[in-house]
N, C-alpha and C positions, 0 to 999 in steps of 0.2 A: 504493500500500500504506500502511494504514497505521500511524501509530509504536506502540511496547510501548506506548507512556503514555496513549494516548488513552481506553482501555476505564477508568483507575483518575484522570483530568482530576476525573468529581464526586467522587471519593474525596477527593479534593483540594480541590475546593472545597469538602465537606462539613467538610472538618476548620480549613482555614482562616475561614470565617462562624463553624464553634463558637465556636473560639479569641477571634475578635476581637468575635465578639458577646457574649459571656461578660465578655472583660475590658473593653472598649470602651465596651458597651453597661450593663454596670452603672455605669461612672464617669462618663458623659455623661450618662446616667440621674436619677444621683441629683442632678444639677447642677440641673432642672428644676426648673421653680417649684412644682409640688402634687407632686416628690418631696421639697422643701427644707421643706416647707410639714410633710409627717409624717417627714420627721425631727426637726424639732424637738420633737415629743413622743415620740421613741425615749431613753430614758434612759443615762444609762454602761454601766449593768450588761445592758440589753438590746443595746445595739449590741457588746460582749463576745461575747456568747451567740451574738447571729447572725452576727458575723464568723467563730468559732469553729465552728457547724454549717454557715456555706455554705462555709471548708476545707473539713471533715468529710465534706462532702458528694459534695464534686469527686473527693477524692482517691477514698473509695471507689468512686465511681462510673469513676475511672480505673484502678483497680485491677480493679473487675471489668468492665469493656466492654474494658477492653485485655487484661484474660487473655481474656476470648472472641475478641477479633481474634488472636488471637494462634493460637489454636487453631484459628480459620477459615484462615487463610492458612496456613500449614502443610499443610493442603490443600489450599483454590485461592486464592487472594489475589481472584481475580476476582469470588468469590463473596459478600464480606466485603459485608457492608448498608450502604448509604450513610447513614440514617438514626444507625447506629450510629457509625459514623466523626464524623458532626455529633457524637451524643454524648459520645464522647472528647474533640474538640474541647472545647465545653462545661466540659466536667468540669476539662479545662487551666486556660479562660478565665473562668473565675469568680473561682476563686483569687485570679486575679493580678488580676482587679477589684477586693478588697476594700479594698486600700492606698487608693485613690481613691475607694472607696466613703466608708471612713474620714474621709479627707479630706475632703470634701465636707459628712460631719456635723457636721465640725469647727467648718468654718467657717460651717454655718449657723446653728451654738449662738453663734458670736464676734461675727457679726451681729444676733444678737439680744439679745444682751448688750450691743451698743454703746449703742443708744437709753436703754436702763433707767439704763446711768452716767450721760448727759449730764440725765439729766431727776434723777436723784439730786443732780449738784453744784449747786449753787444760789454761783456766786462773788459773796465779796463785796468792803469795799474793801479789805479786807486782802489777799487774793486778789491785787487790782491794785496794791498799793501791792508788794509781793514780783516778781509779775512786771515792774513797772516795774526795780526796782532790780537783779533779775536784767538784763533786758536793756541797762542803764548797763552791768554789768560786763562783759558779751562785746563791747559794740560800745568798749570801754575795751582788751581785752586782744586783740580782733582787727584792733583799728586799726596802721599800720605803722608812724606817728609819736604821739607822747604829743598827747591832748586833752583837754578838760575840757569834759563833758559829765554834766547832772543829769535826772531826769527824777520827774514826780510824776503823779497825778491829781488831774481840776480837776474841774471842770460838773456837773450835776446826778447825786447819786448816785456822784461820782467815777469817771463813764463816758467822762471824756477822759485821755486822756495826753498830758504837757505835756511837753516836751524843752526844756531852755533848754543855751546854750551852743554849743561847735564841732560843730554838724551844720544841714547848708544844706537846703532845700527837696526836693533833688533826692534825698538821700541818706535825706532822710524818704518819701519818697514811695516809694524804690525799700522800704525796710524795710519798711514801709507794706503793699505789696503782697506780701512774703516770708513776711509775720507773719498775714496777714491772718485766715486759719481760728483760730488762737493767741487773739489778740485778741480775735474775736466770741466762743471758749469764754468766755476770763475775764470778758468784760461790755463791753472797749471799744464804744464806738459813731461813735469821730473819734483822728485823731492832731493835736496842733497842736507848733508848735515856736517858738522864739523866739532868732537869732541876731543879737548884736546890737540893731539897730533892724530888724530886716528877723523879719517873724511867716510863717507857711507851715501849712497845717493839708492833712488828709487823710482820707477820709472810711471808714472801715474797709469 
């Protein structure tokens, strides 16, 4: 024999596929590369509009496919249309796509905004003469014991940084490698250092 639930299983998966292809399916969606591609010419004021009609849209359509199911079951629940159940679904799983839909255009307007600043700053030696000096003072105030350490730029274009003083090879190299995206923004193109008699350079 078999169970009450069987006859109402696609009712069930009709509602579960709306659901998860609604909300699922728009924020996976819009992650894609020729969906990424026309979002980026979707404006503020257009991505408002459309977030605001596809609620608009679910809810009424949940309000009326769910007063018809409603109406149908009341007198046989068995009779309720599977395609319709999908659209309740749906009408859930939309909704609750838009947060991620959001999302998604957010970050592709934030990606395409990255490139346009790095080609806008143009650093110069001023630029490297301040990040040098900043970096004196954190490796000054994160050290455990008091050291005396100066740093400048040298070489052509002032595209080295020079460390003279209490920092070894090792400690250039590991900073070297921590800094190293920092560095190529501002212009470096080498670290050198000088402890001592003992010189140490590093290639950014």
């Amino acid at each position: 024999m078999e169970s009450s639930l069987d006859g109402f299983l696609p009712h069930l998966a009709a509602l579960l596929i709306g659901g998860l292809g609604g909300s699922l399916g728009l924020t996976f969606g819009a992650r894609t590369k020729r969906a990424q591609a026309v979002l980026l010419r979707v404006s503020v004021l257009a991505m408002g509009v459309a977030s605001v009609v596809t609620v608009g849209i679910g809810l009424y359509t949940l309000y009326r496919v769910g007063g018809s199911l409603l109406q149908t079951a009341s007198v046989d629940l068995a009779g309720v249309s599977v395609p319709l159940v999908f659209a309740l679904g749906l009408s859930v799983g939309l909704p609750l796509g838009v947060p991620g839909l959001l999302a998604a255009w957010s970050e592709a307007r934030g990606q395409a905004r990255e490139p346009a600043k790095k080609r806008a700053f143009v650093p110069t030696k001023d630029d490297r003469r301040a990040y040098a000096a900043q970096i004196v003072k954190q490796i000054i105030d994160a050290s455990p014991r008091p050291r005396e350490v100066a740093a400048k730029i040298a070489g052509d274009g002032g595209t080295v940084l020079r460390f003279e003083g209490d920092i070894d090879a090792t400690e250039g190299e590991r900073l070297t490698a921590a800094l190293r995206a920092d560095l190529k923004d501002v212009g470096f193109k080498r670290v050198e250092g000088l402890r001592g008699t003992k010189e140490w350079w590093a290639r950014v």
